[in-house]
C-alpha positions as CSV (number, residue, x, y, z in Angstrom):
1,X,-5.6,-12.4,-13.5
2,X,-6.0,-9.0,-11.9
3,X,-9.0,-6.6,-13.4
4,X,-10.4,-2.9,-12.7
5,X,-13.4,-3.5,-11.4
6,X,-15.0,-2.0,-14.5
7,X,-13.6,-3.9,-17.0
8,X,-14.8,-6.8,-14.9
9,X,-16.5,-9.0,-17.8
10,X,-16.7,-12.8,-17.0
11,X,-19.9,-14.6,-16.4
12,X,-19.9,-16.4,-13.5
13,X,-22.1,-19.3,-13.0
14,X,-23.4,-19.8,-8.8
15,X,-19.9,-18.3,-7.4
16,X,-18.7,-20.9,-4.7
17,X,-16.6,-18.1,-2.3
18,X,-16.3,-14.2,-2.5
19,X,-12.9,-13.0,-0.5
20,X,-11.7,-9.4,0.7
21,X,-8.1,-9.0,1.4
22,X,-6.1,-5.9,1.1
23,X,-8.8,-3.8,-1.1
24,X,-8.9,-6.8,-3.6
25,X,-12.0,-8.9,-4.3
26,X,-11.2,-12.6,-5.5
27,X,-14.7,-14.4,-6.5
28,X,-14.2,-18.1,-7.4
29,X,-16.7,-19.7,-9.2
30,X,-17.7,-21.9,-12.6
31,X,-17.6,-20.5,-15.8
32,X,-18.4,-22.5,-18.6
33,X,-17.5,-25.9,-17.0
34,X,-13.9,-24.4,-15.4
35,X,-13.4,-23.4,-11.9
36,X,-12.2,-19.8,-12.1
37,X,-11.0,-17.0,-9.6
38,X,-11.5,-13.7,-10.6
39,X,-9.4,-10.5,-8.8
40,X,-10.5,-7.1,-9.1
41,X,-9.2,-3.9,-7.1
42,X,-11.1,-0.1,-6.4
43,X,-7.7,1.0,-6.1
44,X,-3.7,0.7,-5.8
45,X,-3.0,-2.0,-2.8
46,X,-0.5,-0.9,-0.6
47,X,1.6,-2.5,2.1
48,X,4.0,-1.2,4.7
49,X,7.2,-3.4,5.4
50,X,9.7,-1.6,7.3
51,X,11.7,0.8,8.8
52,X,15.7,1.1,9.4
53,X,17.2,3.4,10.9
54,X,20.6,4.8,9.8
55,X,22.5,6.6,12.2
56,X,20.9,8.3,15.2
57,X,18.3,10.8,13.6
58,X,17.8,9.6,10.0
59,X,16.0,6.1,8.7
60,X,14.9,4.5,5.6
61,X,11.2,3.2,5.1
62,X,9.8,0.8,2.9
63,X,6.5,-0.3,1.3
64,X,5.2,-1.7,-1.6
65,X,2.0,-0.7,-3.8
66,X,0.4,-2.5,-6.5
67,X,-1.0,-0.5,-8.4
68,X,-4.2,-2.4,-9.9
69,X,-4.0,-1.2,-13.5
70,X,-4.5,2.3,-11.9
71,X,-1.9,5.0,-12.7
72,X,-0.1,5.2,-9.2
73,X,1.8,7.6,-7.0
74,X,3.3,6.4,-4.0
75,X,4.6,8.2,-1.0
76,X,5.2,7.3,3.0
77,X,3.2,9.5,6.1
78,X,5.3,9.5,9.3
79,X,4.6,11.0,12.3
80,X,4.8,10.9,16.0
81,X,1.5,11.0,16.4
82,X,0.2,6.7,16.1
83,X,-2.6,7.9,14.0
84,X,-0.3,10.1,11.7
85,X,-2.7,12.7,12.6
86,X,-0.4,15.9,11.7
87,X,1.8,14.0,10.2
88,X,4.7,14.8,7.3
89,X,4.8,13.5,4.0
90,X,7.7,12.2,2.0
91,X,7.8,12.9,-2.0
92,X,5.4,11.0,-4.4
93,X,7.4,8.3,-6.6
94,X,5.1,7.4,-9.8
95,X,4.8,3.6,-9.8
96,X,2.8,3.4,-13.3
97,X,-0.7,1.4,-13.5
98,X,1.1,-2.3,-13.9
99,X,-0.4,-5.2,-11.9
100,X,2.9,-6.5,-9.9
101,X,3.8,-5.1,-6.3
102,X,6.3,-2.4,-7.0
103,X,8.9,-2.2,-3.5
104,X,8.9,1.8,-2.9
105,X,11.1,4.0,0.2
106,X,12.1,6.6,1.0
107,X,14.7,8.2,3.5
108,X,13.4,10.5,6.5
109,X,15.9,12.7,8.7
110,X,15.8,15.1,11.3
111,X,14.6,13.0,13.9
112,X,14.9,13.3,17.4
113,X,16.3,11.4,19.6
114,X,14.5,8.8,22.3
115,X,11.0,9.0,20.0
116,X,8.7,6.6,18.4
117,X,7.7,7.3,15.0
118,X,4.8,6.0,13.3
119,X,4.4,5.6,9.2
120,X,2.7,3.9,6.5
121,X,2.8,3.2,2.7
122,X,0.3,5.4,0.6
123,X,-0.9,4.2,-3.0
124,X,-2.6,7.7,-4.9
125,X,-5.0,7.2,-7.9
126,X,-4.3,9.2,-10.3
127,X,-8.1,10.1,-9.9
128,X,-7.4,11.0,-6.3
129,X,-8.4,7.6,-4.7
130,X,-6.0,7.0,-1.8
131,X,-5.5,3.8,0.1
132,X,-3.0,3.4,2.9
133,X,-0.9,0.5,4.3
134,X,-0.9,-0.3,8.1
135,X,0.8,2.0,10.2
136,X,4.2,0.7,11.4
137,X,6.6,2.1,14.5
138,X,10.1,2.8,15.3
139,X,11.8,4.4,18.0
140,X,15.2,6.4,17.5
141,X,17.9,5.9,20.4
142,X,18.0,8.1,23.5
143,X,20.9,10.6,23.9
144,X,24.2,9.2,24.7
């Protein structure tokens, strides 16, 4: 079960483990004579998955963003610079507030030739909270 941190409302009894993965909390514990874990998120999770390129100066990344019961936009950075420093921005895709990983992408063009580009995943809050996925390469083939 996936919870907002502040609707977080169980009583748990001597928590045996407390976990940190991806911007989500898990704390397993006892409550009430059951072994429990307990999720809870500050924020949409994101994740970066790939790119592909299609042709010689245009490719297609994808991501995916859980939202975390937070109303979500999701976009790509990308860049040639590896920590997207100055980089571009794709369009914002409204993923809704829903606690499944919703697969987001988006098509980039006008590349140039024989250069590594670097992107990632972005999750937005609609409260302006925004988390990014791990920044990915690809490199676009020389001149012929």
């Amino acid at each position: 079960m996936l919870w907002q941190k502040r609707d977080l409302n169980a009583n748990l009894a001597r928590p045996s483990s407390v976990a940190v993965e991806g911007g989500v909390v898990a704390v397993t514990g006892n409550a009430g004579g059951d072994a429990i874990t307990i999720k809870y998120a500050d924020g949409p999770t994101p994740h970066t998955l790939s790119a592909e390129l299609l042709g010689d100066s245009s490719a297609r990344l994808t991501g995916e963003v859980t939202p975390n019961l937070f109303s979500t936009d999701a976009a790509f950075l990308f860049g040639t610079n590896p920590s997207l420093e100055g980089a571009s921005i794709t369009g914002y895709t409204a993923i809704g507030s829903g606690r499944d990983a919703v697969r987001v992408g988006a098509t980039i063009g006008l590349l140039q030739p024989g250069q590594t580009y670097y992107f990632c995943v972005f999750g937005q809050a609609r409260d302006g909270l925004t988390i990014r996925g791990d920044i990915r390469k690809f490199a676009t083939p020389a001149f012929k």
